[in-house]
C-alpha positions in Angstrom: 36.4 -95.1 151.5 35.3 -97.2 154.3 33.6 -95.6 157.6 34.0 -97.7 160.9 32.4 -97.4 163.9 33.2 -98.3 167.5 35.8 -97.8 170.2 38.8 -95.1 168.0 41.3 -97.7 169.8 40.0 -100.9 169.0 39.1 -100.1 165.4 42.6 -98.4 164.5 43.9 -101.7 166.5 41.6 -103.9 164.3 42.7 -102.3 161.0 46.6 -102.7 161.8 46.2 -106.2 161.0 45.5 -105.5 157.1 47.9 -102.3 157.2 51.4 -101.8 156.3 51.9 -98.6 158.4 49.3 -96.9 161.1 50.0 -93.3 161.3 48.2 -91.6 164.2 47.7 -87.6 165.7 49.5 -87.4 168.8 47.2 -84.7 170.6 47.8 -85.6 173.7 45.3 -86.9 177.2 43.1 -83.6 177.9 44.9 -81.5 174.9 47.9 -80.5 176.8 50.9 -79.9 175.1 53.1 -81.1 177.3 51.8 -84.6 177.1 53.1 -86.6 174.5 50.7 -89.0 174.0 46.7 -89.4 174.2 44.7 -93.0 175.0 44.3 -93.9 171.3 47.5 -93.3 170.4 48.8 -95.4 173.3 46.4 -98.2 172.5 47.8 -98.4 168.9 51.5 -98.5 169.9 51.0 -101.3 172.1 48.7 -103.3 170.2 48.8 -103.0 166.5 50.0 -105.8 164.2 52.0 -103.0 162.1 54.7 -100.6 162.7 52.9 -97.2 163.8 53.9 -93.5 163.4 52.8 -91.2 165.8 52.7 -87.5 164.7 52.2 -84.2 166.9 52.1 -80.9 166.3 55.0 -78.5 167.1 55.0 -75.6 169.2 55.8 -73.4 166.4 53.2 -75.2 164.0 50.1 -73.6 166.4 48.2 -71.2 165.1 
C-alpha cells in the first residue's frame, strides 16, 4: 500500500494516469443528499486519464 499526500483532487487525478479504472464516493459539496456530486469527485470526472466510477449512497442504504 502506498500513502499519498497532497490536494485529494490532484492526487486521485495524478494516479488515473497508471490506473485502469478510478472509482470514487460521491458524498456530495457540504454532505447534502440532494447533491450529486462533491469537488473531488468533479475534479476526477473531468480530468483523469481513465474511465472513473462515481458511487453514492442510497437513501435507503443510510443508517
Amino acid at each position: 500500500m502506498t500513502v499519498k499526500f497532497g490536494p485529494p483532487g490532484k492526487v486521485l487525478v495524478e494516479e488515473s494516469r497508471r490506473a485502469q479504472l478510478l472509482v470514487v464516493g460521491r458524498h456530495g459539496e457540504g454532505g447534502f443528499l440532494g447533491t450529486s456530486m462533491g469537488s473531488v469527485s468533479k475534479a476526477c470526472a473531468a480530468h483523469s486519464v481513465c474511465p472513473v466510477l462515481l458511487v453514492g449512497q442510497e437513501a435507503d442504504d443510510l443508517p
